[in-house]
C-alpha positions, 0 to 999 in steps of 0.5 A, a space after each residue: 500500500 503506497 504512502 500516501 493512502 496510509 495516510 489519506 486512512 489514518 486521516 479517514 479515520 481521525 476525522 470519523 473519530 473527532 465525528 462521532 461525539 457531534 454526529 452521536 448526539 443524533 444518534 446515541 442516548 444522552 447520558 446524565 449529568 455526573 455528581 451535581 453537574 448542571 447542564 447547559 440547556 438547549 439554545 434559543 432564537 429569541 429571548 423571553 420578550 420575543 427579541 432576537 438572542 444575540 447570545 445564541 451561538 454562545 449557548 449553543 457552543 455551551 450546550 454541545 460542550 456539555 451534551 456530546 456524544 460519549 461525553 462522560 465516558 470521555 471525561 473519565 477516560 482523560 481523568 484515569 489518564 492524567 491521574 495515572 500519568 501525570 498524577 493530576 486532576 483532571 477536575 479543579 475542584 478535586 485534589 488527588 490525595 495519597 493511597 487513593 484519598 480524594 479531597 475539595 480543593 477549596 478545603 485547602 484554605 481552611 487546612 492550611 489557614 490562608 484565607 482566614 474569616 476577619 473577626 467581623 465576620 466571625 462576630 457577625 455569625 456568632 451574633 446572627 446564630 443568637 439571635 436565632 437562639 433568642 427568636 427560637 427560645 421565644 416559642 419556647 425551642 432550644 436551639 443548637 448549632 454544630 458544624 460537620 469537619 472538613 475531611 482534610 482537618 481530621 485526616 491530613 496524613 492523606 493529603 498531598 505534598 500542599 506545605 504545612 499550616 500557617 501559624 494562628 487556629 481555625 476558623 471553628 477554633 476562633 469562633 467557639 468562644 464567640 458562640 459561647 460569649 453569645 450564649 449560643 449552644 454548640 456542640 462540637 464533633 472535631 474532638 469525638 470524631 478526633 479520637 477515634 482511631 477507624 477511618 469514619 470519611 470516605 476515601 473517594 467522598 467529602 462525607 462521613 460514613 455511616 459509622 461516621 454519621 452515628 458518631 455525629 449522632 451520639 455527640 448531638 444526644 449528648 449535647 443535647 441532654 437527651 438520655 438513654 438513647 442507642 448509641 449507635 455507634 457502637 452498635 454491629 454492622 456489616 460492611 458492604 461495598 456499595 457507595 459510590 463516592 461524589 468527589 469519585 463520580 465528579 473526577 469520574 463519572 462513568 467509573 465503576 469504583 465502590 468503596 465500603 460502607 456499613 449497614 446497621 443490624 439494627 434497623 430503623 424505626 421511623 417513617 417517612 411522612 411522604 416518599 423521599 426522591 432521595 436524601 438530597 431533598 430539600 425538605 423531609 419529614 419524619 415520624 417515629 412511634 413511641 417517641 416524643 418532642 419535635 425537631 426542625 433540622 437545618 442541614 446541609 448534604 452531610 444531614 443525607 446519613 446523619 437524618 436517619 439516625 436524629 429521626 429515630 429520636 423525635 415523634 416529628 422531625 423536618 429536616 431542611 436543606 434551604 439556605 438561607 435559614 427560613 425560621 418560619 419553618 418554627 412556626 409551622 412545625 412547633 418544634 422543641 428543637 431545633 439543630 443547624 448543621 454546617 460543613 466547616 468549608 461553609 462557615 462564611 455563609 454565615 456572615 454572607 447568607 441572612 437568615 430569614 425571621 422577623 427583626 427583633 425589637 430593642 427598645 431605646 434609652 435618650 438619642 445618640 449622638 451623629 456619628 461619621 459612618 454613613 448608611 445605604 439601605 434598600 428594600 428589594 421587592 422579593 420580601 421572601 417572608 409573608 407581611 414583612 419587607 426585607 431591608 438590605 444595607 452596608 454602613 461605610 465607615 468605622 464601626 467596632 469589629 463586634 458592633 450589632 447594627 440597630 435600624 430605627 422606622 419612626 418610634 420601632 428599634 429593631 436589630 437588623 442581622 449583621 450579615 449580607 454581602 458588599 463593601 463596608 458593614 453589611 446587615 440584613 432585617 425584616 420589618 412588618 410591612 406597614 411600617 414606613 420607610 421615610 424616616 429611616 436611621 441605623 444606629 451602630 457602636 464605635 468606641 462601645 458608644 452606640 452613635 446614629 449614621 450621620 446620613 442614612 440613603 433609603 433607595 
């Protein structure tokens, strides 16, 4: 065979191989999205107003990037190769650890403490978790909030080469005396999960195991006063090899790799009030026959193993995945309890992500002097809670790292979440929405003495 038809096949047969996940999309079944993806939906000729789409051929790249032919069998083809070879990620968001581990590369920061939260913020998430305590004490509920450890913090023998740890503590470490300073209940999970010897994360997950959520349960009754419960964690169970890790599915979506996991021999007693799609729902609700009390749970995706054993414990419990916190949730279900459950990496939404219940009102002794600090306030037109109207706003200037921020309507006091997002000192409220919003005025705290904005910008 001459040359030259060698290479005119070989390039037959490049050009058929770069076809076929382009032509393949008419033809093969898509394959769905791996571990949390979202993919790009379909472009349009025009917008939702009837006008041209000036950004269709920008979709339409965006839509063939994410719905090839092969796509993830693709993707995890290149991900084994550059794992195996050059020993890299083939995903951003994945860090290859020792003996198989995988790691969140944004867990890192905490790990190695180089993006720390200022102590403004971590006031303000310690002052925004008690007023929570005080709204849920008032209808007669304990509040207890707790946070689920990065898997990086408890087990770092399994991390790469990434350099040791700047000097100073934790995040978590910095905020418990603030937690306790604000009377607000925690319960800590590093040092149980510290102590114990077994591996309780997954190697190719970012959560704990199931053993590991029993633990978690255990520390939470504990913290809770709750006696004579199962301790769970101590109790037998057989290993299984059926779970299939998320960072595992991110890095590769169509590999088949299973690690161990236990299955209780004990089984549960409560019941789904209505079927469940999966433990990612946002909303689950739980009863348990021959058991009293009521729980509302806020949690996040390490609640997926963690719920089932906190059900057990409560006649009724909602557990909720919605961001921010909706305390209205309190009113609806009664509850006695209420527990927030938060993933270390996540502690800034705290200081970002203003949960949503009524402003409490304080009440004003004479008037303070005008300060310097200016205020910018905005009510958006999404209240987000019935008969109320949210106001956002920041205050530029200097204010004391551990100033609460009051808002005055007319002759009403109320404190405003000193969470939000912006420049300068940004807070959050909900105030009734007949009250009017012409004259408005935020107080603050510089030198411990409570002064109001010299100019207060209501848009």
């Amino acid at each position: 065979m001459k040359l030259k038809t060698k290479a005119d096949i070989a390039m037959g047969a490049f050009l058929c191989a770069c076809l076929i996940p382009s032509v393949g999309m008419l033809f093969l079944p898509e394959e769905p999205p791996a571990a949390n993806q979202t993919l790009a939906q379909p472009p349009s000729l025009t917008t939702a107003d009837g006008g041209i789409n000036l950004n269709v051929l920008d979709e339409a790249a965006d839509y063939i990037a994410d719905h090839f032919a092969l796509r993830q069998r693709l993707i995890t083809a290149n991900a084994a190769l550059e794992a195996a070879v050059f020993q890299t990620s083939s995903q951003d968001s994945v860090l290859l650890g020792r003996e198989g581990w995988l790691f969140y590369r944004e867990t890192l920061d905490d790990y190695l403490r180089t993006d720390p939260l200022s102590d403004r913020e971590l006031f303000c998430a310690a002052h925004t978790l008690a007023l929570l305590t005080e709204y849920a004490q008032n209808r007669g509920a304990s509040l207890t909030f707790t946070v689920a450890p990065n898997k990086a913090s408890l087990y770092p023998q399994y991390l790469p080469n990434v350099g040791s740890p700047l000097e100073g503590e934790d995040d978590i470490d910095r905020l418990v005396p603030l937690l306790e300073a604000q009377g607000v209940r925690y319960a800590d999970l590093f040092a149980p999960f510290r102590e114990e010897e077994q591996v309780l994360y997954h190697a190719a997950d970012s959560h704990w195991t199931s053993r590991g959520a029993a633990l978690a349960h255990d520390a939470l009754v504990d913290a809770l006063g709750l006696e004579g419960r199962t301790r769970w964690f101590t109790l037998p169970g057989q290993e299984t090899d059926t779970h299939r890790g998320d960072l595992y599915e991110m890095l590769y979506p169509t590999g088949t790799g299973r690690e161990p996991d236990t299955e209780f021999d004990q089984p549960f007693a409560f019941d789904y009030v209505r079927p469940i799609r999966s433990a990612e729902d946002q909303r689950i609700e739980t009863q348990a026959p021959g058991q009293t009390g009521s729980l509302l749970m806020f949690r996040d995706s390490f609640g997926n193993t963690l719920h089932s054993f906190l059900a057990e414990e409560y006649g009724q419990a909602l557990f909720s995945r919605a961001m921010p916190y909706q305390m209205s949730l309190l009113d609806e279900t009664g509850a006695d309890t209420v527990i927030i459950e938060l993933v270390e990496r996540n502690l800034d939404y705290l200081a970002e992500r203003a949960p949503i219940f009524p402003a409490p009102l304080r009440v004003l002794s004479g008037q303070p002097p005008q300060g310097e600090a200016k205020a910018a306030v905005t009510a958006p037109a999404d209240s987000q809670l019935a008969g109320h109207i949210r106001l956002e706003g920041t205050i530029s200037g200097t204010i004391d790292t551990d100033s609460p921020i009051y808002v005055q309507l007319g002759e009403a006091l109320y404190e405003a979440s000193p969470v939000g997002k912006g420049e300068g000192y940004p807070f959050t409220l909900y105030v009734p929405e007949d009250f009017p919003l012409d004259a408005i005025c935020v107080l603050y705290l510089s030198g411990g003495q409570l002064f109001q904005a010299a100019e207060t910008d209501f848009s």
